[in-house]
C-alpha positions as CSV (number, residue, x, y, z in Angstrom):
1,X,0.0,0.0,0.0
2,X,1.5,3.3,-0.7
3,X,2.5,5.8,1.8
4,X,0.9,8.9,1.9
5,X,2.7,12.4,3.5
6,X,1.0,13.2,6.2
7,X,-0.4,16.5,6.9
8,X,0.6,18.1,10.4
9,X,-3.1,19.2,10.7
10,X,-5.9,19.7,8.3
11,X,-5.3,23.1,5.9
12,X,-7.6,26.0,7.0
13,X,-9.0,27.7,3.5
14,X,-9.5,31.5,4.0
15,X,-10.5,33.0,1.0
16,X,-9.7,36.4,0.8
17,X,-11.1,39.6,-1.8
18,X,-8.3,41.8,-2.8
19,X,-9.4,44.2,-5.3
20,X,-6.5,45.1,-7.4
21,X,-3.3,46.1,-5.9
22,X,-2.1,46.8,-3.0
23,X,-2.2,50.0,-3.9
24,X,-5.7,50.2,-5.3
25,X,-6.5,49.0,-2.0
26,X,-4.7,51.6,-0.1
27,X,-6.1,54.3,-2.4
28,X,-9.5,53.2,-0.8
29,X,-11.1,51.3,-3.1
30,X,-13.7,49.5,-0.9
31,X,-17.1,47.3,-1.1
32,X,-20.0,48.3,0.6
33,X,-21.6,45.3,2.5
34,X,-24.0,43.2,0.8
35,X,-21.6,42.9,-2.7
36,X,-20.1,39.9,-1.7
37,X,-20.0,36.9,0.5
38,X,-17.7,34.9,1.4
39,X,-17.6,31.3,2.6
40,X,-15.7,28.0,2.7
41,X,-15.4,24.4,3.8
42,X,-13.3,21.2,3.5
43,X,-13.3,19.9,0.0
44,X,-14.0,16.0,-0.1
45,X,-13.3,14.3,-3.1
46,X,-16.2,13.7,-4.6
47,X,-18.6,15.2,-1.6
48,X,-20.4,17.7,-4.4
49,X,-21.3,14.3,-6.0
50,X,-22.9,12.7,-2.7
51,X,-24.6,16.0,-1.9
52,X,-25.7,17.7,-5.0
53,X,-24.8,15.9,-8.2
54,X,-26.5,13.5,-11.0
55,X,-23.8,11.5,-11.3
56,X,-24.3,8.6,-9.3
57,X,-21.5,8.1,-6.4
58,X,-20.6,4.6,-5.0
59,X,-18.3,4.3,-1.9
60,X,-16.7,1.0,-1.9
61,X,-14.5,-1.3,0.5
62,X,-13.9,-4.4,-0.6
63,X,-12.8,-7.4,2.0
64,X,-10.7,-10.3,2.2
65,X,-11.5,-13.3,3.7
66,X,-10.4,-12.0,7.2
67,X,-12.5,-8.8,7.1
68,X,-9.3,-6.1,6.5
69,X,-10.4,-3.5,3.3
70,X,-8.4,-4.9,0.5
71,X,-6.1,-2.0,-1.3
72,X,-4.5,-1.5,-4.6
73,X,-7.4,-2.2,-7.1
74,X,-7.9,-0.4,-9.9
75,X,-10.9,0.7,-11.8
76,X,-10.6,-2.3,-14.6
77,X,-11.3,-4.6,-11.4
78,X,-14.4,-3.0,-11.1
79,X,-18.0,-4.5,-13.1
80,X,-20.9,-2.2,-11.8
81,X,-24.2,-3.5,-13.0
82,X,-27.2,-0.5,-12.8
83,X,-30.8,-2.5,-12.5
84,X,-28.4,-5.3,-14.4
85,X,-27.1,-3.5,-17.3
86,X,-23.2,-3.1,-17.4
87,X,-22.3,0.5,-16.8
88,X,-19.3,2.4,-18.1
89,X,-17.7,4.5,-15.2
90,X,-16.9,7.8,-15.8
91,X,-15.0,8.3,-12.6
92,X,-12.8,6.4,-10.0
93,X,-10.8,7.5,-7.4
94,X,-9.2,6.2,-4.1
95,X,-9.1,7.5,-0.8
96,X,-7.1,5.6,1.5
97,X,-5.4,5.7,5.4
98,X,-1.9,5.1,6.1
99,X,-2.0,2.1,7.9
100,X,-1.0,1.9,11.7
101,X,-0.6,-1.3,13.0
102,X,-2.1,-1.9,16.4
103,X,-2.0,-5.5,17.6
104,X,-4.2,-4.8,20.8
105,X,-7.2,-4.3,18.8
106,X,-9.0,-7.0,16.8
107,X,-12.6,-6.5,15.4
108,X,-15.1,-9.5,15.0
109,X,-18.1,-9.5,12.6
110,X,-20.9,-11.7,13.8
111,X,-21.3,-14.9,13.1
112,X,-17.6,-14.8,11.1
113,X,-13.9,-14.2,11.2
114,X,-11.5,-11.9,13.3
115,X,-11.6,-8.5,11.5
116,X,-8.0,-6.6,11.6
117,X,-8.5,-3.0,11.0
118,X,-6.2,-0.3,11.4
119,X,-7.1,2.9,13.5
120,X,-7.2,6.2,11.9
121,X,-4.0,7.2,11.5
122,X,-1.4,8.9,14.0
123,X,-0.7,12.8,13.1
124,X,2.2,14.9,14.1
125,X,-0.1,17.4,15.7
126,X,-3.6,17.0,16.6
127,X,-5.4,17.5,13.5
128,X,-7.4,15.2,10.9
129,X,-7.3,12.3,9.4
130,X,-6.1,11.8,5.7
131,X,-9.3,11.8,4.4
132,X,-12.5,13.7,4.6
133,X,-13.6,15.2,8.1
134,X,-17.2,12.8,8.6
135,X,-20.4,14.0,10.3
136,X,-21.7,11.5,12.6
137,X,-25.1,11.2,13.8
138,X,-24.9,9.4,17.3
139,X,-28.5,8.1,18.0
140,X,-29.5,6.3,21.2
141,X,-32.9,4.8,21.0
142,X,-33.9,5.2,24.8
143,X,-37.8,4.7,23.8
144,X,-37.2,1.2,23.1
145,X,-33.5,-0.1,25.2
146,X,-33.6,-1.4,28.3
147,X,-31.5,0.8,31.2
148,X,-28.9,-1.8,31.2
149,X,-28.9,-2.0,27.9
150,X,-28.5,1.7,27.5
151,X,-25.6,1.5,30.3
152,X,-23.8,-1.0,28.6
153,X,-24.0,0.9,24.8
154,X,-23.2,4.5,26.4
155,X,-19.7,3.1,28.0
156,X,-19.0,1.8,24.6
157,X,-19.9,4.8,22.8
158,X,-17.7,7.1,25.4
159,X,-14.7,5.3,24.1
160,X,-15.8,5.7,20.4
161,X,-16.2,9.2,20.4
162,X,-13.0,9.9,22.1
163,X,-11.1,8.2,19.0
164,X,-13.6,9.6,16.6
165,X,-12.9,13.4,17.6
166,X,-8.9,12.6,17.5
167,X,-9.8,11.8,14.0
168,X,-11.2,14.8,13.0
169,X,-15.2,13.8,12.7
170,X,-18.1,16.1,14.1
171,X,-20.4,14.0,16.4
172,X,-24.0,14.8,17.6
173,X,-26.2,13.3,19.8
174,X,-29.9,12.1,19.4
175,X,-32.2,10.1,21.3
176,X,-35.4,8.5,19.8
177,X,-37.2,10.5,22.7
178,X,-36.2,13.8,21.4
179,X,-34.4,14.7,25.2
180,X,-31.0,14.9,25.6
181,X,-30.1,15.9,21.8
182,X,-26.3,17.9,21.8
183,X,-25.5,19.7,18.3
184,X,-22.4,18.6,16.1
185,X,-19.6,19.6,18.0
186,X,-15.8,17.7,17.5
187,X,-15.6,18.4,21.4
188,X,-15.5,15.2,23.1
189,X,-16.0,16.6,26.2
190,X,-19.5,18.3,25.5
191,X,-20.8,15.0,23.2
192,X,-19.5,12.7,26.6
193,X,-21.5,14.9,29.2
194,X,-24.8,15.4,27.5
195,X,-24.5,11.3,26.9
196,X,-24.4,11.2,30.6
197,X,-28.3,12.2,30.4
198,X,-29.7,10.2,28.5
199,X,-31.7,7.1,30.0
200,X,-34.0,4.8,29.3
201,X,-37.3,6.8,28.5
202,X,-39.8,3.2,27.4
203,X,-43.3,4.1,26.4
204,X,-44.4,0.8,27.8
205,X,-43.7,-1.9,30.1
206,X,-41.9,-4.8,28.6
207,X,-44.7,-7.2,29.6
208,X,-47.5,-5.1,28.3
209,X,-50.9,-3.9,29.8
210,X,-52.1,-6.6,32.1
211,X,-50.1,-8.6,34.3
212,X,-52.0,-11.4,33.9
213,X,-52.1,-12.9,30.9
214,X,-48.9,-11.4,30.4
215,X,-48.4,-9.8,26.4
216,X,-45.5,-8.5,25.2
217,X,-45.7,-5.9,22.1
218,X,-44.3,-9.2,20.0
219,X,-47.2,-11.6,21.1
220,X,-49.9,-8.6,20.7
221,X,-48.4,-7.9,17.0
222,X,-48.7,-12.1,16.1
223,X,-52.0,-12.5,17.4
224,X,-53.3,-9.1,15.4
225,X,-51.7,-10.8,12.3
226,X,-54.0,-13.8,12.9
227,X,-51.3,-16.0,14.8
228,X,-52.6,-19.1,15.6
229,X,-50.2,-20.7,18.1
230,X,-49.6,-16.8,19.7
231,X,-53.8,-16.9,20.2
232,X,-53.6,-20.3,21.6
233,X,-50.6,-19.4,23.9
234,X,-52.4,-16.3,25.3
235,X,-56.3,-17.7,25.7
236,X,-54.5,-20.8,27.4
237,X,-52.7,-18.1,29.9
238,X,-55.9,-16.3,30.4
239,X,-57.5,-19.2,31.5
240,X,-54.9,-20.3,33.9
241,X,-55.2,-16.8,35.3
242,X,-58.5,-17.1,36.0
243,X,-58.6,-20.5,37.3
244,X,-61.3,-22.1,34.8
245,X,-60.8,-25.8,35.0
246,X,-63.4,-26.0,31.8
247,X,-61.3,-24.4,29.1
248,X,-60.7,-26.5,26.4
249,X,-58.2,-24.5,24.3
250,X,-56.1,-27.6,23.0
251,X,-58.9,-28.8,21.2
252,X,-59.6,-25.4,18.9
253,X,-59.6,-25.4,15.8
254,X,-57.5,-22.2,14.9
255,X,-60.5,-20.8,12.4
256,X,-62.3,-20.9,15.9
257,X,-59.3,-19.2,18.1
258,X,-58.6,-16.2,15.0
259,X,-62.5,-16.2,14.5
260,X,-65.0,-17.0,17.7
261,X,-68.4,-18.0,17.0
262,X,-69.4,-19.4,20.2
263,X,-71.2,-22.8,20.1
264,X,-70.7,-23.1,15.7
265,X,-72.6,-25.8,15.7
266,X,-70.0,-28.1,17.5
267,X,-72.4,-30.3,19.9
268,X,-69.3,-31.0,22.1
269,X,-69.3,-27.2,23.0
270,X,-65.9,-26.8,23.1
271,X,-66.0,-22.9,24.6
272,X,-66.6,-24.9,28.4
273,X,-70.6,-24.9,27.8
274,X,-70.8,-21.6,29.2
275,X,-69.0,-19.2,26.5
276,X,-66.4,-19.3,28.7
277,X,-63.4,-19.3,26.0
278,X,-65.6,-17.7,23.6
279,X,-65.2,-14.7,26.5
280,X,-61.7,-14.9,26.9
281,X,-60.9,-15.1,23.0
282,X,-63.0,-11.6,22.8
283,X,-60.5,-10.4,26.1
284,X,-57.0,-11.7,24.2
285,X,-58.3,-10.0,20.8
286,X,-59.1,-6.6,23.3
287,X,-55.9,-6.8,24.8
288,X,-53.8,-7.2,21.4
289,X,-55.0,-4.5,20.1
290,X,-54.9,-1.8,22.4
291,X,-50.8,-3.4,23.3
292,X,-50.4,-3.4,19.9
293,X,-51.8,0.2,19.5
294,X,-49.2,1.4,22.1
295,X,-45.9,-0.3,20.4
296,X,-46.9,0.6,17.0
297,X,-46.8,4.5,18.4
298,X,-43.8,3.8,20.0
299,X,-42.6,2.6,16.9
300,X,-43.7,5.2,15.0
301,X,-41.8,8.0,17.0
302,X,-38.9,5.7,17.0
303,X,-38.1,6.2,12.9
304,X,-39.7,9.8,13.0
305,X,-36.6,10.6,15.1
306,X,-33.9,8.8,13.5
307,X,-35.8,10.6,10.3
308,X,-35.3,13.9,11.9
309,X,-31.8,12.6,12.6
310,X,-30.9,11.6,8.8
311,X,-32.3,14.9,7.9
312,X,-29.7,16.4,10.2
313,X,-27.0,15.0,8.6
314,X,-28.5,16.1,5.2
315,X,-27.1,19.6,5.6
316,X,-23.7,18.9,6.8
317,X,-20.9,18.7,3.7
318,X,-18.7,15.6,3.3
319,X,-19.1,12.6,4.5
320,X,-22.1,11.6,6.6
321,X,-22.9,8.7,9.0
322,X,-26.1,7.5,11.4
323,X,-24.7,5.1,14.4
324,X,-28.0,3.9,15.9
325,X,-27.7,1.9,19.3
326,X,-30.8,0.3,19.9
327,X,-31.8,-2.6,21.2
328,X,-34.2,-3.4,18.3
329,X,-38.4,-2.5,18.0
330,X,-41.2,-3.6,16.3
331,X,-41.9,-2.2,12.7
332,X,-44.3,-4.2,11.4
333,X,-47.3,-2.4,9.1
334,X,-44.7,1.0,9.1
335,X,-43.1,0.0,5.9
336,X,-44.0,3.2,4.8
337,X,-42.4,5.2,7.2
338,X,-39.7,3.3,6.7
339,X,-39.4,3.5,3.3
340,X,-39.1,7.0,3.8
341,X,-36.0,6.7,5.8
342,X,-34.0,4.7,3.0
343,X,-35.0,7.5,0.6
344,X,-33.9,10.3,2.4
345,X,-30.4,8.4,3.4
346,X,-29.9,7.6,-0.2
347,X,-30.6,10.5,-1.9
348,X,-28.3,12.5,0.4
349,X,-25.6,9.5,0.6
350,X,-26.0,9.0,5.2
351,X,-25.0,5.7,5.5
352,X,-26.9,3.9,8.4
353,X,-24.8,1.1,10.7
354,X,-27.2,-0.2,13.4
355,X,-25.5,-1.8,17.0
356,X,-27.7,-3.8,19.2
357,X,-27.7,-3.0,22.5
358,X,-28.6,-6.5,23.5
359,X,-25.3,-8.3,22.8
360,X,-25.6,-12.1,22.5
361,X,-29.2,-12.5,24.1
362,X,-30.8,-15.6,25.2
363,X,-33.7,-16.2,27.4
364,X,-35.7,-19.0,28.9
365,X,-39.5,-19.1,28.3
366,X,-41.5,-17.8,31.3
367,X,-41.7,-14.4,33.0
368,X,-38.5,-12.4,33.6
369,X,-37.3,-12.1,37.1
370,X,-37.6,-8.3,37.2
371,X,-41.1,-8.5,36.3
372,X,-43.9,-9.0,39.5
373,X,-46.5,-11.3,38.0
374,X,-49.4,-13.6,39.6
375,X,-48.1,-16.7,40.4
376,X,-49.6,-18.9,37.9
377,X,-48.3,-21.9,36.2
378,X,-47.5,-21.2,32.9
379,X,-49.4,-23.6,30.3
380,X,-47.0,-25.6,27.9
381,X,-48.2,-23.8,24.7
382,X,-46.8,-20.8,26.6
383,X,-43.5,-22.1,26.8
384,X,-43.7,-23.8,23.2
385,X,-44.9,-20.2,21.9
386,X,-42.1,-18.7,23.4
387,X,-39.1,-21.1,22.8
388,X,-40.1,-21.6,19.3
389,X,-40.9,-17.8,18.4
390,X,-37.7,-16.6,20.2
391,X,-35.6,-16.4,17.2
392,X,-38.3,-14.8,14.9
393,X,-39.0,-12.3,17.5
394,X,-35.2,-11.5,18.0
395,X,-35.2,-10.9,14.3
396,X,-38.3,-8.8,14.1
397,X,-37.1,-6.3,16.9
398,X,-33.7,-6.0,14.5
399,X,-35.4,-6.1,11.2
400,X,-35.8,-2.4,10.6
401,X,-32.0,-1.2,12.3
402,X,-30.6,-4.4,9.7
403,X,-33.0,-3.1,6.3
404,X,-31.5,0.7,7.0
405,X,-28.0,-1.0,6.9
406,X,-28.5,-2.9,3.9
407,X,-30.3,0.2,2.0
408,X,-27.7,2.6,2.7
409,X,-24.6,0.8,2.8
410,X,-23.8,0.3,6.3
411,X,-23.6,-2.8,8.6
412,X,-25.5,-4.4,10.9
413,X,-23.6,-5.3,14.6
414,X,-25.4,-8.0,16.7
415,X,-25.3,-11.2,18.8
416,X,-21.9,-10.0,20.4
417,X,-21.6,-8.8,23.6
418,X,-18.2,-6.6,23.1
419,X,-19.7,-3.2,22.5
420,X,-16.6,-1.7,22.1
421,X,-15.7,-3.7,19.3
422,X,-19.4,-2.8,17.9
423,X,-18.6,0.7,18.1
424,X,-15.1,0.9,16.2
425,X,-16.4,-1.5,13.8
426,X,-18.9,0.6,12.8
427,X,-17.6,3.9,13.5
428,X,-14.3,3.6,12.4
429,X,-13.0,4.7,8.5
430,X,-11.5,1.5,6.4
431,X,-8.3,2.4,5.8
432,X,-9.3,2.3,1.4
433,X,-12.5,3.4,0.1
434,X,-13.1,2.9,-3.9
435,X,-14.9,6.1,-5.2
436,X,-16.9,5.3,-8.5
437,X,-19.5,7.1,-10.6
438,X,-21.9,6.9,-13.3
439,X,-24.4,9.2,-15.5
440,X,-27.9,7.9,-13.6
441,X,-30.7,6.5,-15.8
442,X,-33.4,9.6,-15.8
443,X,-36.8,7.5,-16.0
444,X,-37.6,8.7,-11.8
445,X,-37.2,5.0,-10.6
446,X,-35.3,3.2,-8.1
447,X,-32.0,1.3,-9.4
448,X,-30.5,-1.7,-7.9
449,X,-27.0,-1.8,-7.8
450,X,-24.7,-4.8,-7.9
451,X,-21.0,-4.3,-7.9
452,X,-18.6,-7.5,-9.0
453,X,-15.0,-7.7,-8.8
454,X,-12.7,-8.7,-12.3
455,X,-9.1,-10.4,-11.5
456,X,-9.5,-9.7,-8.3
457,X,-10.1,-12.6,-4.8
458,X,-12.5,-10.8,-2.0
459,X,-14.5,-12.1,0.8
460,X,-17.3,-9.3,0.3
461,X,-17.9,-6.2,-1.6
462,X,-19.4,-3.0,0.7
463,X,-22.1,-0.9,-1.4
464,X,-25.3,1.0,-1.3
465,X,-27.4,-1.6,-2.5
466,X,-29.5,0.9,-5.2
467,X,-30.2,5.0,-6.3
468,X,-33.1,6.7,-7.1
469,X,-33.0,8.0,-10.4
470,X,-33.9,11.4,-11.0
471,X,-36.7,11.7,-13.8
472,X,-35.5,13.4,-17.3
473,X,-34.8,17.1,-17.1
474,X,-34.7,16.9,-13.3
475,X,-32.2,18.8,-11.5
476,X,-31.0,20.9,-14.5
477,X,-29.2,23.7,-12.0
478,X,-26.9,21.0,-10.6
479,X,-25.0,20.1,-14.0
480,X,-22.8,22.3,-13.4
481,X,-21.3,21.0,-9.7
482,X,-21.4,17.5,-12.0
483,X,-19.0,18.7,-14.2
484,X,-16.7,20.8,-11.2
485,X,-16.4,17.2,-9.8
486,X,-15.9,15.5,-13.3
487,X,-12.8,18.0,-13.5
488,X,-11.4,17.5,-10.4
489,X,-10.6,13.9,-10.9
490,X,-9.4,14.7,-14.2
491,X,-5.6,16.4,-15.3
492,X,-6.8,18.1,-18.4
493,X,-6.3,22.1,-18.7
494,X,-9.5,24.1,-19.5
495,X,-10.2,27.6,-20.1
496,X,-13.4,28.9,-20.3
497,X,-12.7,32.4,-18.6
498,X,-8.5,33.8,-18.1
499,X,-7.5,32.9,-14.4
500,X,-3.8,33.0,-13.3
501,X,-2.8,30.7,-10.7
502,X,0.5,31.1,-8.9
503,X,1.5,29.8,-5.5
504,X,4.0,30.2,-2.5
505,X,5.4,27.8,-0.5
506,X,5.9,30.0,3.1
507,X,6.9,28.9,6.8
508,X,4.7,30.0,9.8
509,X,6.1,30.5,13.4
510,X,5.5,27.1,14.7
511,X,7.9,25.8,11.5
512,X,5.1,23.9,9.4
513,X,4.8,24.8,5.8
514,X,1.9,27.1,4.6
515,X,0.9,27.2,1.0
516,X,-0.8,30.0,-0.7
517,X,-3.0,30.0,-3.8
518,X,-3.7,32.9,-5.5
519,X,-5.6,33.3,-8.2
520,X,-5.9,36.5,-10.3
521,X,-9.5,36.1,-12.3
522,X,-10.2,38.8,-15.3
523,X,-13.9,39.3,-14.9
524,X,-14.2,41.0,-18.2
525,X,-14.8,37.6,-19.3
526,X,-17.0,36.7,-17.5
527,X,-21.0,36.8,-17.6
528,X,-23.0,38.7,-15.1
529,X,-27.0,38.6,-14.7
530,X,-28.5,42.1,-14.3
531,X,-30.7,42.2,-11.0
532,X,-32.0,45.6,-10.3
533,X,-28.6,47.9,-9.7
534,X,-26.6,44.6,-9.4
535,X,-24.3,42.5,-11.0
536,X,-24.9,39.1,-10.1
537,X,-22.2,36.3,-9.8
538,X,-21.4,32.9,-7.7
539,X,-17.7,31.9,-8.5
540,X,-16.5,28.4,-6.9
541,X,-13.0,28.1,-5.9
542,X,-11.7,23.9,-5.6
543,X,-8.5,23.2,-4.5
544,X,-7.5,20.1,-4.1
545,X,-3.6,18.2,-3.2
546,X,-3.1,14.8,-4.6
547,X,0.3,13.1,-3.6
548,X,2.9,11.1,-5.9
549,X,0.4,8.0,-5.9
550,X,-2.3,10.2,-7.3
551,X,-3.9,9.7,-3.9
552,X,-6.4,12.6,-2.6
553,X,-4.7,13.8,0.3
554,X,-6.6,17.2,1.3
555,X,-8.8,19.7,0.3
556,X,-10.7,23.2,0.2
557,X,-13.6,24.4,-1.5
558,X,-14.5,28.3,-1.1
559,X,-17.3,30.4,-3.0
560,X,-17.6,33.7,-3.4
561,X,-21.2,35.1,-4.1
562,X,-20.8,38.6,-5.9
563,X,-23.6,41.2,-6.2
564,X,-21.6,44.5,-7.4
565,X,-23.1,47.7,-7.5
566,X,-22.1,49.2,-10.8
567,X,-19.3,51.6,-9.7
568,X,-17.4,48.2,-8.2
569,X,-18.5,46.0,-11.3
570,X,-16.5,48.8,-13.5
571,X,-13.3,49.2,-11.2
572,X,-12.8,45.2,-10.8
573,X,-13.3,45.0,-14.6
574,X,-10.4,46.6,-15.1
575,X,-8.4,45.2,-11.8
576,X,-9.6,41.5,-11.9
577,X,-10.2,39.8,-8.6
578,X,-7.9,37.8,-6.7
579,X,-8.9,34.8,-4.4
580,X,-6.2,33.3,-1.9
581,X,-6.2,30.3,-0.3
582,X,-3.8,28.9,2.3
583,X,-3.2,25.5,2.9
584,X,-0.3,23.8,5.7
585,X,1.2,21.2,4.0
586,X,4.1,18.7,5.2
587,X,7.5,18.1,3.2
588,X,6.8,15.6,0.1
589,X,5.5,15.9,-3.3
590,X,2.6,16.7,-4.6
591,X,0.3,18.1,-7.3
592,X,-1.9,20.7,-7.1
593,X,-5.7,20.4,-8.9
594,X,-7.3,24.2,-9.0
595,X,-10.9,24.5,-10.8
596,X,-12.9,27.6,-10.2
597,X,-16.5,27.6,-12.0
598,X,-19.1,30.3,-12.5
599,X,-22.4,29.6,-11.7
600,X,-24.3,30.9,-14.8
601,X,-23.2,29.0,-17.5
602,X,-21.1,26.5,-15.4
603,X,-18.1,27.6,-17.7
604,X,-14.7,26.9,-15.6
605,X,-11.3,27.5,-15.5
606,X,-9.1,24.4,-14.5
607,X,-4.8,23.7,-14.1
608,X,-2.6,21.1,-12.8
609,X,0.7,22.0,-11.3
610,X,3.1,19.7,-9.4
611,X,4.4,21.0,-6.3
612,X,7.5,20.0,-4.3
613,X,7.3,20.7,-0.6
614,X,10.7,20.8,1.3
């Protein structure tokens, strides 16, 4: 794996306005306010893509047979297969981690091998990691986790966001309740002392309205789907609650359990000759309902927060990530609402990696300990109910955290008690990520996606599983970020509109190297819309270091939104305006990719100049 330089801490992009000369400037040439504004951010490779493009972005890591992200593939190992027709790629890039061995950490992936992985690497000074700063949604689901559950995931999760912050990410905190919530802050200590508020907030109690028959939310959701054997299980409770020595539930047909007509014509009266499970089946069908009732709502606020919580992450720039802890709910009939989650991760590129909370649970049939209960004997069809359901049930309560994995990308941690290990594994960057895009089909449907590997052994291949494409003509006013990112990857020279680019390698006090970008841009060439007394620009800056590999190493992105009164439209015509940009840089080599674009046309300017940092 190549060896990348590594940056002392991530470069801070200041864009600044100089209008002519020096000595223009001194001779008091000024902007009034409101003529332009300025603003920048950490350019990702390939983040205008995720966020804004049409060109459809896939982040891959492919894994070997132990788990570690494999490195040093090339795009002709890629086959990328859009709703199974072949796809040409128009763009591939790499972004990759210098490896750090660690031999006191080991990761395992349920139900398989050890998984190596390397930390995010060791800086000189505290900074960044080598790639793109992420934005991570931390969301505890306190509505449906048990308090020990809850204790258990927030020790793991302290840890976590310790070693994410040293890594340069941006962590918030959510809860499914909506209390307790801390903004995106790369402050450990603020993210660690609002976690130490949140508890477990349930909506319900575990066993359900009635302490006898006992009902869990699971039960009540089988028997309102017409569950036979969860009917049966339940009536023969009931009756055992109630001491009725003339039930005669074993014998039921389950037409009779799902559907009660007492007495239908069965001589034998099975209901007890008194109505007497006839009653009871009317009672189990009452108390399903309204249990049932109170999960589903429980449910239901359950996604609209981690909903609200995707939709957080929408707005951030870069990378994005939801870590749900949970320890599972019901989300039966809320496919919709679901759904809806999916779409918004996918079409804003939040990948979703769900952790439950319960660790490697098992159970034995009967009432819990912590529960107070009458003491009745429970009936075997109870205890056959529950032992055989277990698994299913176990799988229901994670079905909707594993389907938001799978849909965006993520992964799924469970039946594994080491927290810890849940946390990194999810949390942590592979140390290679495969970027690849593709022109989208424009009919408005949803794609599937499958991604195969040429020449190349893997254990698994890590992808969004599908896109939604956007429908013809949609989205017109973002073709020209598409072809700002198309250029980027790219080395060819364009001029659409004079810009001069120069640059200065400087030394600030602390010793690290600084360099500045200026570029000098002739606006003569440039079109301007007319708005009342205005003249209306947006011009894009994109700066972006690759290293001798042509590895992304680093990156800024600044914009500079002009509205010139006509006095200042006239002087800079003739002075041109120059943007700087600064960015610290280590020793090594390097090249430099500058685009700026003009939002009107999408016309842009774009050079390649290699750099040798001593």
């Amino acid at each position: 794996m190549p060896s990348l330089p590594r940056p002392a801490r991530p470069a801070t992009a200041a864009l600044i306005l100089a209008v002519g000369t020096l000595v223009l400037v001194s001779a008091a040439q000024t902007l009034s306010p409101g003529e332009v504004r300025l603003s920048s951010h950490p350019y990702v490779l390939g983040a205008t893509l995720l966020t804004e493009s049409r060109l459809v972005q896939l982040e891959i890591v492919v894994r070997d047979a132990r788990g570690r992200a494999v490195t040093g593939l090339t795009k002709n190992n890629f086959v990328v297969y859009d709703s199974g027709k072949n796809r040409n790629l128009t763009t591939f890039s790499v972004d990759t981690l210098k490896e750090v061995v660690d031999t006191n950490q080991s990761f395992t992936r349920p139900g398989r091998e050890t998984i190596a992985e390397t930390r995010p690497p060791a800086l000189q000074s505290p900074g960044r990691s080598l790639v793109s700063d992420r934005w991570i949604a931390l969301v505890f689901d306190d509505i449906n986790t048990s308090a020990g559950d809850l204790a258990h995931a927030k020790i793991a999760a302290s840890r976590f966001i310790k070693e994410a912050v040293r890594s340069g990410d941006s962590i918030a905190l959510f809860t499914t309740s909506g209390s307790d919530v801390s903004g995106f802050t790369s402050d450990s200590t603020a993210i660690l002392v609002a976690m130490t508020k949140v508890q477990s907030r349930p909506r319900m109690s575990p066993g359900g309205l009635a302490q006898c028959p006992r009902m869990t939310a699971y039960e009540a959701y089988q028997i309102v789907n017409k569950n036979p054997a969860a009917m049966k299980a339940k009536v023969s409770e009931a009756c055992a609650c109630g001491g009725s020595s003339g039930c005669n539930v074993e014998g039921m047909r389950d037409t009779d359990l799902l559907n009660p007509t007492p007495n239908s014509g069965n001589t034998a009266d099975p209901y007890g000759g008194a109505g007497t499970v006839s009653s009871l089946i009317d009672s189990i069908l009452a108390q399903a309902q309204q249990t049932w009732d109170q999960a589903h709502l429980a449910s239901q606020v359950t996604l609209d927060a981690i909903k609200g919580s995707v939709d957080q992450l929408a707005r951030r720039p870069g990378r994005r990530m939801l870590l749900l802890a949970s320890s599972g709910f019901l989300s039966g009939m809320l496919e919709e609402e679901k759904d809806s989650i999916i779409n918004a991760a996918l079409r804003n590129s939040v990948v979703i990696n769900s952790l439950d909370a319960k660790g490697l649970y098992a159970e034995a049939p009967g009432t819990p300990l912590d529960e107070s209960v009458e003491s009745v004997e429970i009936p075997v069809s109870t205890s056959v109910f529950q032992m055989r359901s277990l698994g299913d049930r176990l799988d229901d309560l994670d079905s909707a955290m594993a389907r938001f994995a799978e849909s965006t990308g993520g992964l799924l941690f469970r039946n594994n008690n080491d927290l810890d290990l849940g946390f990194r594994q999810l949390g942590l960057l592979p140390n290679c990520t495969y970027l690849l895009g593709f022109p989208p089909a424009e009919d408005g449907k949803y794609h599937k996606i499958k991604v195969e590997l040429k020449n190349a052994s893997h254990d698994f291949v890590q992808v969004r599983p599908g896109y939604f494409a956007p429908a013809a003509g949609d989205g017109q006013h973002h073709m020209a970020s598409d072809k700002l990112d198309d250029v980027m990857r790219g080395t060819e020279e364009k001029a659409d509109f004079p810009v001069v680019v120069t640059q200065q390698v400087g030394t600030l006090a602390s010793g690290e190297r600084q360099l500045t970008i200026q570029t000098h841009i002739d606006i003569q060439k440039l079109s301007f819309e007319q708005q009342k007394d205005r003249h209306v620009q947006r011009l894009t800056f994109v700066a972006a270091i690759f290293d001798s590999q042509g590895s992304f190493v680093t990156g800024k992105e600044a914009m500079m939104e002009l509205a010139l009164k006509p006095e200042s439209f006239e002087h800079l015509s003739r002075t041109g305006i120059n943007g700087v940009m600064q960015l610290e840089m280590p020793p090594g080599s390097y090249r430099l990719r500058m685009v700026l674009q003009e939002a009107l046309h999408g016309n842009m300017n774009a050079t390649s100049k290699e750099l040798q940092i001593r």
